[in-house]
C-alpha positions as CSV (number, residue, x, y, z in Angstrom):
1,X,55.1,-21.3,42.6
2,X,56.7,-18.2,43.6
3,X,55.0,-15.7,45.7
4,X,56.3,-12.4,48.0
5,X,53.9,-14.5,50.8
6,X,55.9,-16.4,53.1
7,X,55.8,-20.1,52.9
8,X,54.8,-20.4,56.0
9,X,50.9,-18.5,55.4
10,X,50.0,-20.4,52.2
11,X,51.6,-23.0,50.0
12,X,50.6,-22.4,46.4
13,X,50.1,-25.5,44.2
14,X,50.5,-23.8,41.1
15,X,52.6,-24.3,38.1
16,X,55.1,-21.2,37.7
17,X,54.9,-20.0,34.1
18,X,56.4,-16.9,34.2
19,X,57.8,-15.5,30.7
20,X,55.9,-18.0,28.7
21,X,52.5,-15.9,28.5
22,X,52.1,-12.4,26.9
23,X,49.6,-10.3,28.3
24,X,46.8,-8.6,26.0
25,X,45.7,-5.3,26.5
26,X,42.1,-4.9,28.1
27,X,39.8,-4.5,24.6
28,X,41.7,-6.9,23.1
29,X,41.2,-9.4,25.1
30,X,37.5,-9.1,25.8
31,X,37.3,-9.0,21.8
32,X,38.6,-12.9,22.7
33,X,36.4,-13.8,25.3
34,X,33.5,-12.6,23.5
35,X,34.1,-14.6,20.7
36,X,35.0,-17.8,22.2
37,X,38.3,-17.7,23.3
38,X,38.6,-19.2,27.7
39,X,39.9,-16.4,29.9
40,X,42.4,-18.8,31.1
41,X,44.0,-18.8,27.8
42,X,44.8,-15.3,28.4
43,X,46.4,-12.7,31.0
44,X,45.7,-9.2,31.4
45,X,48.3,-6.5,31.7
46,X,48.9,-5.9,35.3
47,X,49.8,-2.4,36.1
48,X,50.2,0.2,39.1
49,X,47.2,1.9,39.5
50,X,48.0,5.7,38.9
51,X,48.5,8.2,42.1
52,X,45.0,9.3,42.5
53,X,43.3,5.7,42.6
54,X,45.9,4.6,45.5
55,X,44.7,7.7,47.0
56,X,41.4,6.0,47.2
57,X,42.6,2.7,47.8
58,X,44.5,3.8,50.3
59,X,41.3,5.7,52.6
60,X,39.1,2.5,51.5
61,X,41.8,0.9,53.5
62,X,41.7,3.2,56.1
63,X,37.6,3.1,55.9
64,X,36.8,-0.7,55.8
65,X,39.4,-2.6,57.5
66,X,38.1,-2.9,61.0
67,X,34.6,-4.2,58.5
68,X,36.6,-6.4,56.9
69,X,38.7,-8.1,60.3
70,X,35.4,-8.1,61.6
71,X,34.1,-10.6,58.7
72,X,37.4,-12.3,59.2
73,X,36.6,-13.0,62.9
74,X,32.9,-13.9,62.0
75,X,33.7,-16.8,59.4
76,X,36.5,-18.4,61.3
77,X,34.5,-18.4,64.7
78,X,31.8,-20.6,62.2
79,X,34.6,-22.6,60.5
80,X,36.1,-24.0,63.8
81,X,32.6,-24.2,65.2
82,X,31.0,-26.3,62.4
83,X,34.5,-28.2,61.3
84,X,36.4,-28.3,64.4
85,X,40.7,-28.3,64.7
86,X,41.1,-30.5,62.0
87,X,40.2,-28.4,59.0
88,X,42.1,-27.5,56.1
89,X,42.1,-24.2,54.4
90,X,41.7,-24.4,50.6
91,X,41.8,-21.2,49.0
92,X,40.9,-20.2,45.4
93,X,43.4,-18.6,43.4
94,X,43.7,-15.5,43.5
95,X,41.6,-13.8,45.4
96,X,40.8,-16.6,47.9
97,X,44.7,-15.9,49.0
98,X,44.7,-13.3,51.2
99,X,41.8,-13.8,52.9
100,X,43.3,-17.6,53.3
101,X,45.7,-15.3,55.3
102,X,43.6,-13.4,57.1
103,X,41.6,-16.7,58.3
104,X,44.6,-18.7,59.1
105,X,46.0,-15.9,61.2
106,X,42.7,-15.4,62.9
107,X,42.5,-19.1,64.0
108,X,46.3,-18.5,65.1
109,X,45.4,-16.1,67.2
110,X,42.2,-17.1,68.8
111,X,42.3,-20.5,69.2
112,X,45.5,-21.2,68.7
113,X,45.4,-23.7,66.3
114,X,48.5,-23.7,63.1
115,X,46.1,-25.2,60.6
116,X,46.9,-25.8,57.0
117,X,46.5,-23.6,54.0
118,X,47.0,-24.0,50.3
119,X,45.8,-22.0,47.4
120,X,44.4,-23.9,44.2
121,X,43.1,-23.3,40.7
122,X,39.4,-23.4,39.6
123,X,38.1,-22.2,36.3
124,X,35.0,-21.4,35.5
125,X,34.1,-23.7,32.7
126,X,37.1,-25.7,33.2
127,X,36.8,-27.0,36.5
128,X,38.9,-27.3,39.5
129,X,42.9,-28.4,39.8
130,X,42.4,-32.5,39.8
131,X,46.4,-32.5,40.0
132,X,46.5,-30.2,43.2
133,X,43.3,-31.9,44.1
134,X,44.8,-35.3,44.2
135,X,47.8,-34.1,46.2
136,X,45.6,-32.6,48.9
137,X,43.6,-36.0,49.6
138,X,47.1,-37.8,49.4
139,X,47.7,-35.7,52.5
140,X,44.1,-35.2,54.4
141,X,40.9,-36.8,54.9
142,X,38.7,-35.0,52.3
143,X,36.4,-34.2,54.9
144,X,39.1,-31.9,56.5
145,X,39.5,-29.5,53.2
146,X,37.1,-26.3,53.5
147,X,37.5,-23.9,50.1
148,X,38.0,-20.5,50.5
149,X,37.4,-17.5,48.3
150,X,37.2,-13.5,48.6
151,X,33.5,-12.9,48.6
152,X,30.5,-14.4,46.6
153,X,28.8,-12.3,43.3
154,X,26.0,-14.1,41.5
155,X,27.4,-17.6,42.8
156,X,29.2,-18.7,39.5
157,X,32.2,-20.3,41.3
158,X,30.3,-22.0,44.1
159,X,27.9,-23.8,41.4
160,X,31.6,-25.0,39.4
161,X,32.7,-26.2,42.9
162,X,28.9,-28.2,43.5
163,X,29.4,-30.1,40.1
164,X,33.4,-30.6,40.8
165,X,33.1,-32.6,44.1
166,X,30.8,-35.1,43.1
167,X,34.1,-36.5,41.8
168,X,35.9,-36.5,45.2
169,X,33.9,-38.5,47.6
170,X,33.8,-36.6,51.0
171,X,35.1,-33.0,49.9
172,X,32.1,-30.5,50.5
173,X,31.6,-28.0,48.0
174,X,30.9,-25.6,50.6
175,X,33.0,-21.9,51.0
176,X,34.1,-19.5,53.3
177,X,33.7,-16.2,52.5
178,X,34.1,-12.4,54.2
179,X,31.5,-11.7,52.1
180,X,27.9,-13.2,50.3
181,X,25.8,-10.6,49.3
182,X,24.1,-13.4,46.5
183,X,22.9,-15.1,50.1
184,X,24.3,-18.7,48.9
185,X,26.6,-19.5,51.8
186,X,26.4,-19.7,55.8
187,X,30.1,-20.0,55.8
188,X,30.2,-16.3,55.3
189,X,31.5,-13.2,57.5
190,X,28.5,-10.8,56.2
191,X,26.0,-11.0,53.9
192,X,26.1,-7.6,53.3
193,X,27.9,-6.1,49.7
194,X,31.1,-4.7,51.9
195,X,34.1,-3.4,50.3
196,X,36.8,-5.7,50.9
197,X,39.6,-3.7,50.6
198,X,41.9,-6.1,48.2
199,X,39.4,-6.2,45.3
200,X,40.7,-2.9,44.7
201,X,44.0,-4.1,43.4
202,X,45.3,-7.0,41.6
203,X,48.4,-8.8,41.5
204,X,50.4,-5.7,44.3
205,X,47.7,-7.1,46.9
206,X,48.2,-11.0,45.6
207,X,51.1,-11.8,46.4
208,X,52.1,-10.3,43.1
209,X,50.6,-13.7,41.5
210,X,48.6,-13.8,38.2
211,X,45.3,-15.3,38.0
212,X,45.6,-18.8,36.8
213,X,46.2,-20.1,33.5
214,X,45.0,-23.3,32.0
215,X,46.6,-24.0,28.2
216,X,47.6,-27.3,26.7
217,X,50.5,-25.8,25.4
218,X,51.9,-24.8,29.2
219,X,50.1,-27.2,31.7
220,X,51.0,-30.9,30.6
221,X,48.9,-34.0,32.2
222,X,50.7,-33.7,35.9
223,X,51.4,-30.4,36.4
224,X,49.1,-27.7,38.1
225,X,47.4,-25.1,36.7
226,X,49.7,-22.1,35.8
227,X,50.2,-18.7,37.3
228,X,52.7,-16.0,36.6
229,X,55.0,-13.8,39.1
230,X,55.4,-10.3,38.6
231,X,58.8,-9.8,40.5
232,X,58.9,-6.6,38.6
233,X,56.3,-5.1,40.6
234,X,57.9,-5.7,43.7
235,X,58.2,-2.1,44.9
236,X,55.0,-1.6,44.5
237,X,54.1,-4.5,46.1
238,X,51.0,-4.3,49.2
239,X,50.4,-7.7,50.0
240,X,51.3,-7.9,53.5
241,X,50.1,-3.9,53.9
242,X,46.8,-5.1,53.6
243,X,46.8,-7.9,55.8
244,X,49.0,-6.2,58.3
245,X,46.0,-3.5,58.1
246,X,43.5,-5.8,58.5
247,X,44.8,-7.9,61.3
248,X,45.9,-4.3,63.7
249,X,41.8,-4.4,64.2
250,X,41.9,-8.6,65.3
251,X,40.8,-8.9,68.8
252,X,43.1,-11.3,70.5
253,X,41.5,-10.9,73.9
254,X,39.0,-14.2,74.0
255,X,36.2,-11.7,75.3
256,X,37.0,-8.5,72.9
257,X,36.7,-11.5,70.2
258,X,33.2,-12.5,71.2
259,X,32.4,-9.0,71.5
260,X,33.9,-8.7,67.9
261,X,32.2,-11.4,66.1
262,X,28.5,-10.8,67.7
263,X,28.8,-7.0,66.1
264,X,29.5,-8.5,62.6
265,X,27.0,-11.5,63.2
266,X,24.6,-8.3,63.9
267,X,25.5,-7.1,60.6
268,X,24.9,-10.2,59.1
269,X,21.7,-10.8,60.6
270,X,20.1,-6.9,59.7
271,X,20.9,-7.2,56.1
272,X,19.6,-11.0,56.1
273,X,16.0,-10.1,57.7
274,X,15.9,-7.1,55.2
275,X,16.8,-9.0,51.8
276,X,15.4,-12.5,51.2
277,X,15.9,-14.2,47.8
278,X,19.2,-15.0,45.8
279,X,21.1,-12.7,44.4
280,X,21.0,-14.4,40.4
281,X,17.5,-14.1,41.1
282,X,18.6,-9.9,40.9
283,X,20.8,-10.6,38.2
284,X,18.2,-12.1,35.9
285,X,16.1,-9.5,36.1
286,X,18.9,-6.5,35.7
287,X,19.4,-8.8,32.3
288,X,15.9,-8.1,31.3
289,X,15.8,-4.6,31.9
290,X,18.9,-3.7,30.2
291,X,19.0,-6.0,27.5
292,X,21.8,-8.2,28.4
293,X,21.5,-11.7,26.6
294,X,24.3,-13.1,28.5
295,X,24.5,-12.8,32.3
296,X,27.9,-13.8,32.4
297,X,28.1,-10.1,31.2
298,X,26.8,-8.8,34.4
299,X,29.0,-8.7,37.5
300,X,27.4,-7.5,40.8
301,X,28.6,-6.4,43.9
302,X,31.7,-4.2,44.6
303,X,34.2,-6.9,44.2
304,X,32.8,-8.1,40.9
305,X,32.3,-4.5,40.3
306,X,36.1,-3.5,40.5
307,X,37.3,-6.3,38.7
308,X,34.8,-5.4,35.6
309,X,36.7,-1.6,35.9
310,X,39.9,-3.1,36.3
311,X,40.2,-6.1,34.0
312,X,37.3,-6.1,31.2
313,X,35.6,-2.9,28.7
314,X,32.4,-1.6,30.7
315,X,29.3,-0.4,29.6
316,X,27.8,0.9,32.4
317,X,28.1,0.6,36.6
318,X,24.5,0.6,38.6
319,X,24.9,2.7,41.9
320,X,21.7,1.6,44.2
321,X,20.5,5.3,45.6
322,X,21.5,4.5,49.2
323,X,25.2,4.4,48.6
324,X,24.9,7.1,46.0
325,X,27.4,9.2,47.6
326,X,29.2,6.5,50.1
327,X,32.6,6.5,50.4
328,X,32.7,2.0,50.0
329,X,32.3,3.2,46.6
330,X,34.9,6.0,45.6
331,X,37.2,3.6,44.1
332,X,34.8,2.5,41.8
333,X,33.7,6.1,40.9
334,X,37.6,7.2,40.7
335,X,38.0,4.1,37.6
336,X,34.8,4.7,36.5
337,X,36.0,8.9,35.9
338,X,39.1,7.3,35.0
339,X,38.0,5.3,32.0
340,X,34.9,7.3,31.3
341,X,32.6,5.2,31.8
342,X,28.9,5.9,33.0
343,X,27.6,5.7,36.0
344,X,23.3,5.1,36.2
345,X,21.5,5.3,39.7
346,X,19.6,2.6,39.6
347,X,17.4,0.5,42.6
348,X,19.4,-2.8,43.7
349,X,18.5,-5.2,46.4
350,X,21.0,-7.9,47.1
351,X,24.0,-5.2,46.0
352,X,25.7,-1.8,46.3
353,X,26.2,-1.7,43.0
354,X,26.6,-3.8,39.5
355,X,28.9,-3.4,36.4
356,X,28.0,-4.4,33.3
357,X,30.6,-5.4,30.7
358,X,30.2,-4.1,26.8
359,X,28.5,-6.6,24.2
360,X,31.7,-5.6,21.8
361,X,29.3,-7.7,19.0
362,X,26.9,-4.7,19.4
363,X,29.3,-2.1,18.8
């Protein structure tokens, strides 16, 4: 699969279908989804983000990437401490990719260890690669392979991987993450709701890969699930600018890194004695309130959050009163102006804030 990542920082077992699937536009393709159509059917229309937003991108950048490194430095001092030298970095397509990066360049760095990272499909509903599976145990033990993903949001992903691995003897269904504000994971950098600067953007901070695609008319019975490259966008293209921003605030002094990763274990450990509970737990009961039937309509955290503004039709975005006027959020106030949607001050616990996507059957 082709990617503007170097080979060397993540191999991608994915099945290049570029120019064999059309993107919809945004309404149309929630009209789909809504009615029964899989999202993996479909692709969005990838686009650069208009002047303003990378104006915001681009402080949010400036804002949260010394947060974000320190996350980075967090979960990979846990993932060498709890699986050793030998591990295996797995990421999830797409989003799991970069921060795949980050951690395998943090490892580099610290401990000076080259260990191995691939990126893989998993589909909510449809279940993980087996194709890219079984060419990762061909190659390691499968207690070596550790999955990796962006950040955590009601949990949906980690519950696919839990029913998944009970096909593949040995492989934990455990993930890494910068970021678990749902409270699911130990393998996590915070579990506080922080911005992590590449949900803001799509395929220009991916690698300018696609999310995957999983159709019986593209993926036969041996191939890996599908992805598209957008070598079009090239020039506007921010995939190593982010991790290049990210890593300037990496510690590689061993003592400035100790330093480094007891700050964001501080972090970690003030949200956690503040917030008990899950976050679905929240998510449930936001369903009541507003009336949502289907929870797979509501998408907390700032991650989830973006990607709601970015690839789906919103109804509304909950700010929680705290971060009413913080700056983690003026990318998701900029799209929300942008496609004039509503935002409702509303108490959250687990999250900064929560979008909600449109019931198009109600309107």
């Amino acid at each position: 699969m082709r990617s503007s990542y170097k080979s060397g920082d993540v191999t991608m077992l994915l099945k290049d279908v570029t120019g064999l699937v059309k993107p919809q536009p945004t309404e149309e393709r929630e009209r789909l989804i809504q009615s029964g159509k899989h999202y993996s059917e479909m692709l969005p229309i990838e686009y650069v983000p208009t002047r303003r937003y990378m104006e915001v991108y681009k402080e949010a950048l400036q804002i949260f990437a010394k947060p974000t490194a320190l996350a980075v430095g967090t979960v990979s001092d846990k993932i060498v401490q709890k699986r050793g030298k030998e591990v295996v970095l797995v990421s999830l397509a797409r989003a799991g990719i970069p921060i795949g990066i980050l951690i395998k360049d943090y490892i580099g760095e610290k401990y000076h260890l080259n260990v191995p990272h691939y990126a893989i499909s998993i589909i909510k509903g449809k279940g993980i690669d087996k194709n890219a599976m079984k060419y990762l145990l061909q190659r390691y033990h499968p207690c070596q392979l550790l999955f990796v993903d962006g950040w955590i949001g009601k949990g949906a992903i980690l519950e696919e991987l839990r029913q998944v691995v009970k096909d593949y003897d040995g492989v934990s269904s455990e993930i890494a993450v910068l970021a678990d504000p749902a409270n699911v994971t130990e393998l996590c950098g915070t579990h506080e709701d922080i911005l992590i600067p590449s949900s803001c953007l799509n395929c220009t901070v991916s690698g300018l890969v696609s999310r995957t695609v999983l159709r019986e008319d593209l993926i036969g019975p041996h191939d890996f699930h599908g992805a598209v490259y957008y070598g079009e966008l090239a020039d506007a293209d921010l995939s190593y600018d982010f991790i290049d921003a990210i890593e300037r605030w990496f510690q590689i002094d061993a003592a400035q890194s100790k330093v480094q990763s007891q700050e964001a274990v501080l972090t970690a450990l003030q949200r956690e004695t503040a917030v008990s509970g899950y976050g679905i737990e929240e998510v449930r009961a936001l369903a009541e309130v507003f009336g949502v039937t289907d929870i797979n309509l509501i998408k907390p955290g700032i991650g989830e959050t973006t990607r709601v503004l970015l690839r789906r039709v919103p109804w509304k975005v909950l700010v929680d009163e705290r971060y009413r006027h913080n700056p983690e959020l003026g990318h998701i106030v900029r799209l929300a102006e942008e496609k004039h949607v509503p935002i409702e001050i509303y108490p959250l616990r687990h999250y900064k804030c929560c979008g909600i996507i449109k019931n198009l059957a109600e309107t």
